[in-house]
C-alpha positions in Angstrom: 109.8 162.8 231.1 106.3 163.7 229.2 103.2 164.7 231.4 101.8 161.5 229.2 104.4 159.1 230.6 103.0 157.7 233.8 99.3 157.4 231.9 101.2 155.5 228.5 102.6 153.0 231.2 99.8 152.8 233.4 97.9 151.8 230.6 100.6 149.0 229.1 100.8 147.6 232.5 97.2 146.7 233.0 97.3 145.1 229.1 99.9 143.1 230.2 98.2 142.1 233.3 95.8 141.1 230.8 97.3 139.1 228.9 99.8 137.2 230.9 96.3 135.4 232.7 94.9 133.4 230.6 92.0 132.7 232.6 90.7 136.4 232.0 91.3 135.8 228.4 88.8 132.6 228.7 85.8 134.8 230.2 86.4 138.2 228.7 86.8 136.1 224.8 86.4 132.1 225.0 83.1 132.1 227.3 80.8 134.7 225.5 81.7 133.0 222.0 81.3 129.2 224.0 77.8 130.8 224.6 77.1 131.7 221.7 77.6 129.0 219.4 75.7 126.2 222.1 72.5 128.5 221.8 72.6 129.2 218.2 73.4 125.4 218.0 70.3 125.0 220.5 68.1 127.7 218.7 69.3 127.4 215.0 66.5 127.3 211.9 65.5 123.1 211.8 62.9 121.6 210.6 59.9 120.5 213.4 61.1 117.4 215.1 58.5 114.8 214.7 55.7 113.9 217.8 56.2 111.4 219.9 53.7 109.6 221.2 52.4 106.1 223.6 49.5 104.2 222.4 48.4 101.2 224.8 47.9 98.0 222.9 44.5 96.2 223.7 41.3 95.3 221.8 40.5 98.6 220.4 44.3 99.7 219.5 44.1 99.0 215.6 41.6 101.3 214.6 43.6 104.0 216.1 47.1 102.5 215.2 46.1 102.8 211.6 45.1 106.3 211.7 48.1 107.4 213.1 50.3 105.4 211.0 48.7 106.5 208.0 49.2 110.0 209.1 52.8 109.2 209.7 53.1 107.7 205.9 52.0 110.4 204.2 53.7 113.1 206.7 56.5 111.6 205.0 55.9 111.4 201.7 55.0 115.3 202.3 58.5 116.3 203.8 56.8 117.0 207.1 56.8 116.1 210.6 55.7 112.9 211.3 55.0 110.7 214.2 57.2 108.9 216.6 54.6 105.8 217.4 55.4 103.3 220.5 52.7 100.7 220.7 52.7 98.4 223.4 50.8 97.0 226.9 49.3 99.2 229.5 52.0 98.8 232.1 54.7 99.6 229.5 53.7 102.4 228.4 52.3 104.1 231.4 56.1 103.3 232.9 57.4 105.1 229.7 55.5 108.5 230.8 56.3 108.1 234.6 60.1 108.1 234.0 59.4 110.8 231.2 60.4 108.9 228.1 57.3 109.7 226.7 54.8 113.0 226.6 51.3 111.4 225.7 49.7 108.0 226.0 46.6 107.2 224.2 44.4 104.5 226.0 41.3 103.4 223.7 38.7 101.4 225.1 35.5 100.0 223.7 33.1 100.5 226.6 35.0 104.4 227.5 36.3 107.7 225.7 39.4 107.8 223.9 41.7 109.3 226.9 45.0 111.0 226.9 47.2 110.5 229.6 49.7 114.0 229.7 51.5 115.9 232.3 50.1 119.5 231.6 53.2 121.3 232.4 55.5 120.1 229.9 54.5 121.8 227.2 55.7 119.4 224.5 52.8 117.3 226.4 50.5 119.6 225.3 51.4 120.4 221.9 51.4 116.6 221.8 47.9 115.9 223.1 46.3 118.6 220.4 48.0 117.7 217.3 47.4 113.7 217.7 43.5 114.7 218.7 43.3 116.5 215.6 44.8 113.9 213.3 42.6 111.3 214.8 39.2 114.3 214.7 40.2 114.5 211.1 40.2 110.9 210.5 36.9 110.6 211.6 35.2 112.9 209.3 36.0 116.3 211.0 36.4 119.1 208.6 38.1 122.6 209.3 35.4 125.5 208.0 38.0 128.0 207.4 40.9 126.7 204.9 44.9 128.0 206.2 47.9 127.6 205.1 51.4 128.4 206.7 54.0 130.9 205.9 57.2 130.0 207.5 59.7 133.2 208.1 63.0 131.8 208.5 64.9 134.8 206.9 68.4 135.9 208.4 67.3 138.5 211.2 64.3 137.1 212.1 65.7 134.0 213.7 66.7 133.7 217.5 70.1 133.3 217.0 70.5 136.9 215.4 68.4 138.6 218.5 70.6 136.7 221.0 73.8 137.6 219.3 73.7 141.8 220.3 72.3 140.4 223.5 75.5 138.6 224.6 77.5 141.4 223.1 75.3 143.7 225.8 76.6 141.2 228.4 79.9 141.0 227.7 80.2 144.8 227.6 78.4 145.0 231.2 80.4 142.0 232.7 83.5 143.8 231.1 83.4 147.1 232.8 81.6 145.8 236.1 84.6 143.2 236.8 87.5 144.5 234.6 87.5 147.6 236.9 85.6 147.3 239.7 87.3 143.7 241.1 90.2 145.0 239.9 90.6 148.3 241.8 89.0 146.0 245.1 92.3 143.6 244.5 94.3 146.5 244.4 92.8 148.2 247.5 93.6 144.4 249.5 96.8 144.2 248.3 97.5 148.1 249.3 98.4 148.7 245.5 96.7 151.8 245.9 98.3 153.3 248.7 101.6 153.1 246.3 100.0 154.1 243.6 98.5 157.6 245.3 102.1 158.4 246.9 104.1 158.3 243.2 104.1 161.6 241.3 101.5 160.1 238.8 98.5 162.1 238.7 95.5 160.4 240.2 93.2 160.8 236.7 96.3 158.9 234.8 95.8 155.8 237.2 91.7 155.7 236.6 92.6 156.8 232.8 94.9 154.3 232.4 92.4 151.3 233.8 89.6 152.9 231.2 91.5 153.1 228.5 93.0 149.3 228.6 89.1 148.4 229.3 87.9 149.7 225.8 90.9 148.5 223.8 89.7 144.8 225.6 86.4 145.9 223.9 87.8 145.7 220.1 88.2 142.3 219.6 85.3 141.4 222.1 83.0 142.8 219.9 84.9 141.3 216.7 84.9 138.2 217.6 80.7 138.2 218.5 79.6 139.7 215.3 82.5 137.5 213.1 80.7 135.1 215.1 77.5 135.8 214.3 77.8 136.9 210.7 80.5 134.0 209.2 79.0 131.0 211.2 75.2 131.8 211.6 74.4 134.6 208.8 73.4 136.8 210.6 72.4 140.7 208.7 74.1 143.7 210.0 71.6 146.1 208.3 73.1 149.2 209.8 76.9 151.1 210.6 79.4 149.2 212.1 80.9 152.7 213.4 77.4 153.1 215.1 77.5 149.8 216.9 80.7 150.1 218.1 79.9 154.1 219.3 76.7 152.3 221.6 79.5 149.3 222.3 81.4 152.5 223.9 79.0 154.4 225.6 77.6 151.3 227.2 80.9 149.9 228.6 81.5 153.5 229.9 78.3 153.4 231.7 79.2 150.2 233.2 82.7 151.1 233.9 81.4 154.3 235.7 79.1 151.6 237.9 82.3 149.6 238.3 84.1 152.3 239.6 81.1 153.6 241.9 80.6 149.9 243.5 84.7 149.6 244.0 85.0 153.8 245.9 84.3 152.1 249.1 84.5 148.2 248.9 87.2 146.5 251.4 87.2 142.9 250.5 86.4 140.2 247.6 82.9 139.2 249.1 81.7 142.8 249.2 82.5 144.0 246.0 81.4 140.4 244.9 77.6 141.0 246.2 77.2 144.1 245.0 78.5 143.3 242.0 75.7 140.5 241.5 73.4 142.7 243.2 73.9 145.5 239.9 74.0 142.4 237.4 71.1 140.1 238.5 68.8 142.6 237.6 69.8 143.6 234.3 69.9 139.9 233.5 66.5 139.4 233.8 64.7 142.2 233.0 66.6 143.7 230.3 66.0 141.5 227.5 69.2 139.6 226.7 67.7 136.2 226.3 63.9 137.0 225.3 62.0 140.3 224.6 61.9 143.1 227.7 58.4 143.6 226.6 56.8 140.0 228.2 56.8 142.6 231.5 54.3 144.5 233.2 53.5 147.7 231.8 54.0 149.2 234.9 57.5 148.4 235.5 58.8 149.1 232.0 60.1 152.9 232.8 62.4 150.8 235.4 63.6 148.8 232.8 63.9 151.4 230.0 66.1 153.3 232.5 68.6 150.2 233.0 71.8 150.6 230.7 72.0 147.2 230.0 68.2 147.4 228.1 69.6 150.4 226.3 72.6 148.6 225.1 70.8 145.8 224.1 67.9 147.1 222.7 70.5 149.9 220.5 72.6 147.2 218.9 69.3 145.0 217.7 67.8 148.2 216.3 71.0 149.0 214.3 72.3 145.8 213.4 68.9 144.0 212.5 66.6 147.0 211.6 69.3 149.3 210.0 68.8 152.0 212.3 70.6 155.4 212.1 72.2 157.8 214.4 69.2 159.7 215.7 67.4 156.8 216.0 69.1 155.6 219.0 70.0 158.8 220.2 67.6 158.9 222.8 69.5 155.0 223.8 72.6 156.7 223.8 71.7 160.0 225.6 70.6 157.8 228.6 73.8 155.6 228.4 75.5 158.8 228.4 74.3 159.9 231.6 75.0 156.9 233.1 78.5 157.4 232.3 78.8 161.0 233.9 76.6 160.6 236.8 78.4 157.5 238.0 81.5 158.8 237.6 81.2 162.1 239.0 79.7 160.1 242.3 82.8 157.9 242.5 85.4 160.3 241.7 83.7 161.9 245.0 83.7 159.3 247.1 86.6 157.1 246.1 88.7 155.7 248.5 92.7 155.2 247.7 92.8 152.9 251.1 
């Protein structure tokens, strides 16, 4: 029998523990990719939806009905945005932005101020409220003193969809070494797997070897199928080496598997290792710039957030895939990711309980 038996078996065991639920295959593969297509449906390049709008229909409607209906005809003819016009009575209309069918009412009145009625929370509301003011302003002899014109960027790389893509790919990686080995050495520890495991002549490093190892094989087609993904259905550049995302892809789900493993030394049950595995994740969630920027923080608390691995993940695989970055560029990203990986590791392998 090789020394590299028990460690070859090991590892075949937990890939076909993988495979054989498909449940796992769902969240480690189906989810992420669900995910990503709704939100680059959500967030994909369209044109700007037209304005909707409420006007209440009394005495001194028309003048204002014209103006915006004329605006509305020639937004047309131009290709651009237009208006989405409702006229009708008072009690209508105001029931129409009560039950939030509507964003803005106009009410005109002879004897009164034009007034806009408008929740100012919803932002649509707002947006709403100025551009109708202005097309009306305009119509009444209002002249801007400074001519502009707009330059829309819409280029691949630029878009939303191509800075959410490497964030999901972040998540995945984190949600892949959190779970895939700390819940799984937790179930084992319940079901007293462990204890069997420790008294076999298999070397205690082939056991946690063998769980690592199936961990970033799970990683391969994780990250295939995200930037196939991203690439084939949204267009998305990859400006930089694929050998170099996949290198932060591995550091990063070693960093995470070493937090894995450090949350599981001690756990007893399901609802422990649960909460502190939501306890690690929440965090990184929010502040580390998967779904918008990491920069909208406070200045103050940005060394925190530097210091997360999931922000260095993240923030590595945007700078290569959608800036072209090299190695030493995110060398500093992967120097931290790196010590995540030993310094989490070293802890567990200290603490780690086999019972």
């Amino acid at each position: 029998m090789s020394r590299s038996y028990p460690l070859r078996e090991l590892y075949l065991a937990r890939i076909r523990e993988f495979y054989r639920q498909p449940a796992r295959i769902f969240w480690v593969y189906g989810f992420p990719t669900i995910l990503a297509i709704g939100l680059g449906l959500a967030f994909r390049s369209r044109p700007p939806e037209s304005i909707q709008v409420d006007l209440v229909r009394n005495s001194a409607s028309d003048p204002v009905e014209d103006v915006l209906r004329a605006y509305d005809h020639l937004a047309r003819e131009e290709s651009r945005p237009g208006l989405l016009l409702n006229v009708a009575p008072a009690d209508e209309v105001f029931h129409r932005l009560r039950t939030g069918k509507t964003p803005l009412v106009v009410d005109p009145e002879i004897s009164r101020p034009l007034t806009y009625h408008y929740d100012p929370t919803r932002p649509e509301a707002v947006a709403a409220r100025g551009a109708i003011d202005d097309i009306i302003q305009a119509a009444h002899g209002r002249k801007d003193p400074v001519a502009t014109q707009d330059v829309k960027v819409v280029e691949p790389g630029s878009r939303y969809i191509d800075f959410l893509i490497p964030g999901l790919i972040g998540l995945n990686t984190m949600g892949g070494g959190l779970w895939g080995i700390g819940f799984l050495l937790v179930n084992f520890r319940i079901a007293k797997l462990l204890k069997r495991f420790v008294a076999t002549p298999m070397p205690r490093r082939d056991f946690l070897l063998a769980l690592l190892g199936a961990r970033l094989t799970f990683l391969i087609p994780d990250l295939a199928v995200l930037l196939l993904l991203g690439t084939l259905v949204f267009g998305m550049p990859i400006r930089g080496d694929l050998l170099l995302v996949f290198a932060i892809d591995v550091v990063g789900a070693l960093a995470f598997a070493g937090i894995g493993l450090l949350i599981a030394s001690r756990a007893q049950t399901t609802e422990t290792v649960s909460g502190l595995m939501n306890l690690v994740m929440l965090p990184m969630w929010l502040l580390s710039g998967v779904f918008f920027s990491s920069e909208r923080f406070p200045r103050a608390v940005q060394p925190l957030i530097q210091a997360l691995p999931l922000t260095q993940v993240v923030g590595g695989l945007r700078r290569v895939i959608l800036e072209g970055a090299g190695w030493l560029d995110v060398a500093p990203a992967m120097a931290i990711l790196a010590a995540w990986a030993v310094v989490t590791f070293y802890v567990a392998l200290r603490i780690f309980r086999w019972s």
